[in-house]
C-alpha positions as CSV (number, residue, x, y, z in Angstrom):
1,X,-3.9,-10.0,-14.6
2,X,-6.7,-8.5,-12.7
3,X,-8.1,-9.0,-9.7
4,X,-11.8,-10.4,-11.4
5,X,-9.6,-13.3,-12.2
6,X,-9.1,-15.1,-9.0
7,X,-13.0,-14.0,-7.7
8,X,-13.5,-15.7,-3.6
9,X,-17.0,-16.6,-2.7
10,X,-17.9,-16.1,0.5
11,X,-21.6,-15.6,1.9
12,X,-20.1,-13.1,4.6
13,X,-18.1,-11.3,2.1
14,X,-16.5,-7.7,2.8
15,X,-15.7,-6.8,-0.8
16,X,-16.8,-3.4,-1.9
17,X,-16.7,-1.6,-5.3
18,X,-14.8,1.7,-5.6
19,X,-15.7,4.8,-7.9
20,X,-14.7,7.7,-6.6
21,X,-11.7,9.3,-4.4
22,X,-14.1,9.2,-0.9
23,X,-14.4,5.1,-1.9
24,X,-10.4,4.6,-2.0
25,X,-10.0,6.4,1.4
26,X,-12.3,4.8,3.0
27,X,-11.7,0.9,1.6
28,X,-7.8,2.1,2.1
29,X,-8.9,3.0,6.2
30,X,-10.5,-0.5,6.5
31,X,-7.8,-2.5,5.0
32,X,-5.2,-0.7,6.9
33,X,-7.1,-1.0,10.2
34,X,-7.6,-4.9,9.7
35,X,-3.6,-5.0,9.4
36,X,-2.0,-7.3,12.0
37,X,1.4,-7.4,11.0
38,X,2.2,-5.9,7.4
39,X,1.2,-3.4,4.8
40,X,2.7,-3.9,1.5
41,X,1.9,-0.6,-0.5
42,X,2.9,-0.3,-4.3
43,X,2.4,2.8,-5.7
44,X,3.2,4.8,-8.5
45,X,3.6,8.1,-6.4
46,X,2.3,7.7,-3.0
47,X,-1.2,9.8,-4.1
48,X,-1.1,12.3,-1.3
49,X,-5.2,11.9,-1.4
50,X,-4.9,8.8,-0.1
51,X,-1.6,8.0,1.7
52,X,-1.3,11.9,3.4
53,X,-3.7,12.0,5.5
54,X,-4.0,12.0,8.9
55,X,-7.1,9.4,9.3
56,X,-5.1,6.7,7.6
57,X,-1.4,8.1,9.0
58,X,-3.3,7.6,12.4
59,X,-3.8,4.2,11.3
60,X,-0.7,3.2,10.1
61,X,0.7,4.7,13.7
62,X,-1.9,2.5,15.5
63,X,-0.2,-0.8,13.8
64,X,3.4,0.1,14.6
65,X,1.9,1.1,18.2
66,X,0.1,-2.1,18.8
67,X,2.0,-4.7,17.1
68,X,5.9,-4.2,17.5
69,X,6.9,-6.6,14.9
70,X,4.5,-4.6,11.9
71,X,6.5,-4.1,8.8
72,X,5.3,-1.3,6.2
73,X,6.9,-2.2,2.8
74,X,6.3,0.5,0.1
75,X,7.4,0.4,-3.7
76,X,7.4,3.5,-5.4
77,X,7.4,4.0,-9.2
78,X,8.2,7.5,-9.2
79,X,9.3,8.6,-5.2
80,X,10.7,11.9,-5.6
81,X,8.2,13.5,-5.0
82,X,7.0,11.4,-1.7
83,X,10.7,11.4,-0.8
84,X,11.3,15.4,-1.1
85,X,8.1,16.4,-1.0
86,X,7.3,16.2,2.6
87,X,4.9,13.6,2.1
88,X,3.8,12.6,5.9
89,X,3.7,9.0,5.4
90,X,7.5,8.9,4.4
91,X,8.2,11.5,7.3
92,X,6.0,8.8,9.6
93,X,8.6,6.1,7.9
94,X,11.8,8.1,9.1
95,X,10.3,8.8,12.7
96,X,9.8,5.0,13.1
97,X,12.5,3.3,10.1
98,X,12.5,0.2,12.1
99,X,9.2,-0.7,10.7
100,X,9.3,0.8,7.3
101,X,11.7,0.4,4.3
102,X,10.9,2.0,0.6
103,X,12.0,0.8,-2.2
104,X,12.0,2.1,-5.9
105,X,10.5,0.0,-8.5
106,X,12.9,-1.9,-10.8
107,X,12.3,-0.2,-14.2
108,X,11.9,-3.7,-15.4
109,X,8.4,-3.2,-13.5
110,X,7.6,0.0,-13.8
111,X,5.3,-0.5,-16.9
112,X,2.6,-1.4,-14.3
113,X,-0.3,1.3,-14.4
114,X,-2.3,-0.5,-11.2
115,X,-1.7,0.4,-7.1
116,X,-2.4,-2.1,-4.6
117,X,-2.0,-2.1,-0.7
118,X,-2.3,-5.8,0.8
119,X,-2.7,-6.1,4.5
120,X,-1.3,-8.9,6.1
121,X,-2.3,-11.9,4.0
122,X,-5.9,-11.1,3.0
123,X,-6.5,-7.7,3.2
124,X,-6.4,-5.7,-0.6
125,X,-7.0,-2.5,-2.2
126,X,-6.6,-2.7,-5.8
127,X,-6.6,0.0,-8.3
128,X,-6.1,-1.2,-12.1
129,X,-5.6,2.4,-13.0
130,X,-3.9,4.1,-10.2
131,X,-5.0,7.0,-12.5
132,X,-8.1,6.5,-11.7
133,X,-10.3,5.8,-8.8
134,X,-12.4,2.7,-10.0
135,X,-11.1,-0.7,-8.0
136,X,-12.4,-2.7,-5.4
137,X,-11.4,-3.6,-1.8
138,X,-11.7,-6.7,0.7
139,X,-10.5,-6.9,4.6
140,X,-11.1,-10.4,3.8
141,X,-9.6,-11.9,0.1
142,X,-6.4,-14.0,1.3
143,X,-6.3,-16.0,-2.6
144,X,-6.4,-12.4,-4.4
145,X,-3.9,-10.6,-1.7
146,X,-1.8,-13.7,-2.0
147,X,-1.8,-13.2,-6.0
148,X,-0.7,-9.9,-5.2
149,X,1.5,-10.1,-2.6
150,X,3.7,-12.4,-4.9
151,X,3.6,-9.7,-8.0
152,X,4.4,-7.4,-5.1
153,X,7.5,-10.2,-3.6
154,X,8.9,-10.3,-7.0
155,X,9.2,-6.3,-8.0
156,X,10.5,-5.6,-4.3
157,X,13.2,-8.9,-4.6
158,X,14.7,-6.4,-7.5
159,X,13.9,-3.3,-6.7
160,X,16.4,-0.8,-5.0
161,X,16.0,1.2,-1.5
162,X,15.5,4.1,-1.8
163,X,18.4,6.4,-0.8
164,X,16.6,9.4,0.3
165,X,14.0,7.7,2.4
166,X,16.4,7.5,5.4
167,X,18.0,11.8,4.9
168,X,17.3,12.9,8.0
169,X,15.5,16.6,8.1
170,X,17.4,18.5,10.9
């Protein structure tokens, strides 16, 4: 399933193209700063070029900050890393856990090579290859972040939280 499958027409549409790592930071910003109440981020590793920086950590803070009910769901293929690695948006999710919860991605659904974030219930980032940098983006797609949000529903229903997430560093 890819995201061409489900195409929205819409004269004032706000879908771009993405090619290169600049495109995915960017589209990523947007997305997250149309976000009212959720971010739904699955990931295979949390790309640190993306998810560690302070322009879109600044973001994410701005959401918990304005909105007190926000929720940040993350799945994680592979969260060591993230977890031990002192990865700033998972040290952003222990500072403020009432918002946040990560999970680890059932290995019944791990097979999946794409990486999405959906922002409330239209906003989408989608990689096919979250090896790659090529995907597109929309602050305004709620059919395609709906399609996603239930692939995204589904893995986190039987995924597992991730134990590490909540260690505190002292």
């Amino acid at each position: 399933m890819t995201i061409s499958d489900d195409t929205e027409l819409d004269s004032a549409t706000t879908r771009r193209v993405m090619a290169l790592s600049k495109d995915v930071r960017s589209a990523t910003l947007d997305v997250v700063k149309s976000a009212r109440r959720s971010l739904s981020i699955y990931s295979q590793e949390l790309d640190p070029s993306v998810y560690d920086r302070i322009e879109f950590l600044d973001a994410v803070k701005q959401l918990i900050l304005t909105h007190k009910f926000s929720r940040i769901q993350i799945l994680l293929v592979s969260p060591i890393d993230a977890v031990k690695g002192g990865h700033r948006l998972v040290e952003l999710a222990r500072r403020f856990s009432t918002f946040f919860e990560i999970r680890k991605v059932n290995p019944e659904f791990a097979k999946r090579n794409d990486s999405f974030l959906i922002a409330d219930e239209s906003g989408v980032v989608y990689r096919m290859d979250a090896n790659r940098w090529e995907g597109i983006a929309d602050t305004n797609a709620p059919r395609i972040a709906q399609k996603y949000l239930d692939i995204f529903e589904e893995t986190w229903q039987r995924s597992e939280p991730e134990p590490e997430f909540r260690r505190l560093h002292i």
